[in-house]
C-alpha positions in Angstrom: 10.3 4.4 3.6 12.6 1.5 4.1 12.9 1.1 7.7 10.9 2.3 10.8 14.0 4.8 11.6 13.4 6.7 8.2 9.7 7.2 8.9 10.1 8.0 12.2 13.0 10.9 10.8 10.5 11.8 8.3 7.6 12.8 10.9 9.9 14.3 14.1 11.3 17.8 14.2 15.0 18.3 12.7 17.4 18.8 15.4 18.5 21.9 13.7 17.4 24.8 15.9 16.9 28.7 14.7 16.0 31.7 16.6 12.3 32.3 16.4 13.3 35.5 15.0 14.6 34.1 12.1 12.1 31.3 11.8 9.5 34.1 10.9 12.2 35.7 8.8 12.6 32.4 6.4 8.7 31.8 6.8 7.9 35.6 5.2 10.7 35.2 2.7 8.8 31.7 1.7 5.7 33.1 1.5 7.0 36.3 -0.5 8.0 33.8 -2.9 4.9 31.8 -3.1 2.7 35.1 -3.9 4.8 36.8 -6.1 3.8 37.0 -10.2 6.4 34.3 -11.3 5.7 31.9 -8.3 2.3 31.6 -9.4 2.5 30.9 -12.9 4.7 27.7 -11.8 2.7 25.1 -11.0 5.6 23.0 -9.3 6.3 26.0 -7.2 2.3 26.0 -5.8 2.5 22.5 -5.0 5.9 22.2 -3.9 5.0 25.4 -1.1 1.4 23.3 -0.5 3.6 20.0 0.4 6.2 22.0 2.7 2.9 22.9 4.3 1.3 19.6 4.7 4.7 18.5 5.7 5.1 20.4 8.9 1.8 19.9 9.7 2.5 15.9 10.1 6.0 17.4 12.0 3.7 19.4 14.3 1.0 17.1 14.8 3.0 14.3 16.7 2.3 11.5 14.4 5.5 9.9 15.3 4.3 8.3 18.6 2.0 6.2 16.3 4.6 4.3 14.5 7.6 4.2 17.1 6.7 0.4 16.7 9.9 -0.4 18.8 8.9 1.5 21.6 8.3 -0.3 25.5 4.7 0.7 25.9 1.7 -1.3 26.2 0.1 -0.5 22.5 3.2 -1.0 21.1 4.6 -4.1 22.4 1.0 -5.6 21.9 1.4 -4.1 17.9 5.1 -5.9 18.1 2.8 -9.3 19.5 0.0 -9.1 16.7 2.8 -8.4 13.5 5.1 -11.2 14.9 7.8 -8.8 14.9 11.0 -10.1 16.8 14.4 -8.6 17.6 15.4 -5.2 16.9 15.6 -5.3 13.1 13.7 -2.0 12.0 13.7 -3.2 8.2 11.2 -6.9 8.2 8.6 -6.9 6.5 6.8 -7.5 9.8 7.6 -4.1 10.5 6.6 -2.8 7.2 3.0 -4.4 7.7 2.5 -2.9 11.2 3.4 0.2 9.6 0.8 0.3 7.1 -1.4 -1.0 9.4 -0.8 2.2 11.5 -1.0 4.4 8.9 -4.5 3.5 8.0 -5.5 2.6 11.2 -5.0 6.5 12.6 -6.0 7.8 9.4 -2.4 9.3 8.3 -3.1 8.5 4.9 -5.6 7.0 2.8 -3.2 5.2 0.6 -0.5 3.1 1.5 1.2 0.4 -0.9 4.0 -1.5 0.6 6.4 -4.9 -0.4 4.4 -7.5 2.0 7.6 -10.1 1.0 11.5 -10.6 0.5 13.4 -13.3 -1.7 11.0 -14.7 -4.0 12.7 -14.4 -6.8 13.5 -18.3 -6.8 14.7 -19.2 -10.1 17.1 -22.1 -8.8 16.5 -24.7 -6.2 15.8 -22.2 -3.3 12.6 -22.5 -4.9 11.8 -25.7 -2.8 13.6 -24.0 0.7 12.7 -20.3 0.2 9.2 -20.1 -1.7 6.9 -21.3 0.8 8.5 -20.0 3.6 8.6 -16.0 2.2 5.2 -16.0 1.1 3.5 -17.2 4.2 5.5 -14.4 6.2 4.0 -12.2 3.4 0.2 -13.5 3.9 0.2 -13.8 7.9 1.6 -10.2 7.7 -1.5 -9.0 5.7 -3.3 -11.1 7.6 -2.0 -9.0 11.0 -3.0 -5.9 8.8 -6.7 -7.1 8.5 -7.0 -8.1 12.1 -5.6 -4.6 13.2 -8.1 -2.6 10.8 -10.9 -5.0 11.9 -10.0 -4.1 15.7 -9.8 -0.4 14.8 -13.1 1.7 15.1 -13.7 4.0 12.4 -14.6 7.7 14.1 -17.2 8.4 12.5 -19.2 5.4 11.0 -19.3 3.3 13.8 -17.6 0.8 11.9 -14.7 -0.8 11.8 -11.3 0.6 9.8 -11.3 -2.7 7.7 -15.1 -1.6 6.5 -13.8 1.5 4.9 -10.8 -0.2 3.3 -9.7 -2.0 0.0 -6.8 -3.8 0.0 -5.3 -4.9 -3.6 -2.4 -7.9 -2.7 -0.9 -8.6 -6.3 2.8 -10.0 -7.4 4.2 -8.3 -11.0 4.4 -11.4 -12.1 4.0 -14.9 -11.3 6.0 -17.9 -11.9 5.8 -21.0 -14.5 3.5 -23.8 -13.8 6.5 -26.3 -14.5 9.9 -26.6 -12.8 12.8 -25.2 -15.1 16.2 -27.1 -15.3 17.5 -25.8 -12.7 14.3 -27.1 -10.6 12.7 -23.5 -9.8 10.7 -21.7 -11.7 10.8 -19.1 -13.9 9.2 -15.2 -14.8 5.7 -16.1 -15.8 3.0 -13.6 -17.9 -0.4 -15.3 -16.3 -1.0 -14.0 -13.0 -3.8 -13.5 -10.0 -4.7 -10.7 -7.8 -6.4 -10.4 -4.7 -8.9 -8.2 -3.8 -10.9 -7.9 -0.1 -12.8 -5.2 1.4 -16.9 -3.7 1.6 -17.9 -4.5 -1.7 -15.5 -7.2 -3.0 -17.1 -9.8 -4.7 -16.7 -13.3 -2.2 -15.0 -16.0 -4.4 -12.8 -16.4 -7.3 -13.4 -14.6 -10.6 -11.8 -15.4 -14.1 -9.9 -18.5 -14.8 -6.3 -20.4 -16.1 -6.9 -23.0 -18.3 -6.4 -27.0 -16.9 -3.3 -27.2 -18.7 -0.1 -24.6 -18.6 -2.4 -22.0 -16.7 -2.8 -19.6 -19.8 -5.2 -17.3 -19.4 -9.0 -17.9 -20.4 -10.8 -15.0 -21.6 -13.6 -13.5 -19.4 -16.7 -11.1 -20.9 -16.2 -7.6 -20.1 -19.0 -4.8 -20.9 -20.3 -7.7 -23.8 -17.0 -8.7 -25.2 -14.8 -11.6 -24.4 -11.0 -10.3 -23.7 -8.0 -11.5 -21.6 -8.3 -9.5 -18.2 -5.3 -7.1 -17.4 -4.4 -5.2 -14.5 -6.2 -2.5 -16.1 -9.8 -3.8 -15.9 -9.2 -4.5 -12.0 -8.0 -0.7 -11.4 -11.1 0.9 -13.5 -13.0 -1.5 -11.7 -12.0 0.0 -8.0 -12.2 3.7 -9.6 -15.8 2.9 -10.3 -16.4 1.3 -7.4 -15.6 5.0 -5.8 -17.4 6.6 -8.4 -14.6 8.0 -10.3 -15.5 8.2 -14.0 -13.6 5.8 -16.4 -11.8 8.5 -17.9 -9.9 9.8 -14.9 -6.7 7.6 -15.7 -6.2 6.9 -19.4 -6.3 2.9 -19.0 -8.3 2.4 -22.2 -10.5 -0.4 -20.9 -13.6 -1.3 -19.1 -14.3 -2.0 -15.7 -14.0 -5.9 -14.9 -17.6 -5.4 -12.3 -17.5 -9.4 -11.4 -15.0 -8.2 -8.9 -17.4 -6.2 -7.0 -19.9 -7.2 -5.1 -22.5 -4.4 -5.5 -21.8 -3.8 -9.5 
């Protein structure tokens, strides 16, 4: 979802209106489909009937009132105040992080992924005007997202949202240690992730080296090796108790980023 418009079309009823006649018509014809000998041996057919399903229930459930971020009431306008969100301009990324923020917040969905920043691509010498400026709209905007999930109870636990949450904040790449000729800087291979949340080790992990910031091996289950986005995923699939072999990453778990490992 790009904007707060296409979610918001996403989760309200279409204004296309049928007789309820022929609603029940088009749902038996659907579900004639889905139970007959040929549906079932499709497996994209099953799941494609078991989304349309899941899909009008978020239509039906009136989820839409919950990210209307743009809307004059109370909650809202104090969402607008805590996301810094200004203006009328559906697309920021201030929007995009009160968004995910809702979306965990009222449990819609237990995985969200968003782009927290614009423009930071800076090869040339925006680097010196743009850099700084981007990325800290990018880290206050998570930071909004971890005061909103702190503020959140959890309805069961008697926690907090933010208790039951990991959050994974990584770039896909970063950029050179030294200026380039054109005084920015440049696609670079070394990179850092970070990683907070119950159960996330407190502190830094792994290591650049003093000079050029290539990367310094770490020990992982006994044996030294570069660390690669890999090792942090297996290590948050173990850290839910998946078993290593649910995705085929080929490497261990890197356990000095949890806390309880």
């Amino acid at each position: 979802m790009a904007t707060v418009d296409d979610l918001l079309k996403a989760l309200r009823p279409g204004t296309l209106a049928i007789a309820p006649e022929e609603r029940d018509r088009v749902q038996a014809l659907l579900t004639e489909f889905h139970d007959c000998v040929v549906a079932r041996r499709s497996a994209n057919a099953q799941v494609a009937y078991e989304s349309r399903l899941g899909a009008s229930g978020l239509v039906s459930g009136g989820l839409d009132s919950a990210f209307d971020i743009f809307a004059n009431t109370p909650e809202m306008v104090a969402l607008r105040d805590r996301f810094h969100i200004a203006g009328t301009n559906r697309g920021t990324v201030q929007a995009r992080a009160a968004l995910v923020a809702q979306a965990i917040a009222t449990g819609t969905s237990r995985v969200v992924s968003y782009q927290a920043s614009d423009g930071l691509d800076t090869h040339f010498d925006n680097w010196a005007d743009d850099q700084f400026v981007n990325q800290y709209v990018g880290f206050r905007g998570l930071a909004s997202i971890i005061d909103h999930l702190a503020d959140t109870p959890h309805p069961t636990s008697g926690q907090s949202m933010m208790e039951h949450t990991t959050i994974l904040a990584f770039s896909d790449f970063a950029r050179t240690p030294l200026f380039n000729g054109n005084e920015g800087r440049d696609h670079w291979l070394m990179n850092a992730c970070l990683l907070l949340g119950k159960g996330i080790h407190h502190g830094i992990v792994g290591r650049s080296s003093d000079e050029g910031m290539a990367p310094v091996a770490q020990v992982v289950d006994g044996v030294e090796q570069y660390i690669k986005p890999e090792h942090i995923h297996q290590a948050l699939l173990h850290d839910v108790g998946m078993p290593p072999d649910t995705v085929d990453l080929r490497v261990p778990p890197y356990l000095d980023v949890l806390s309880n490992a």
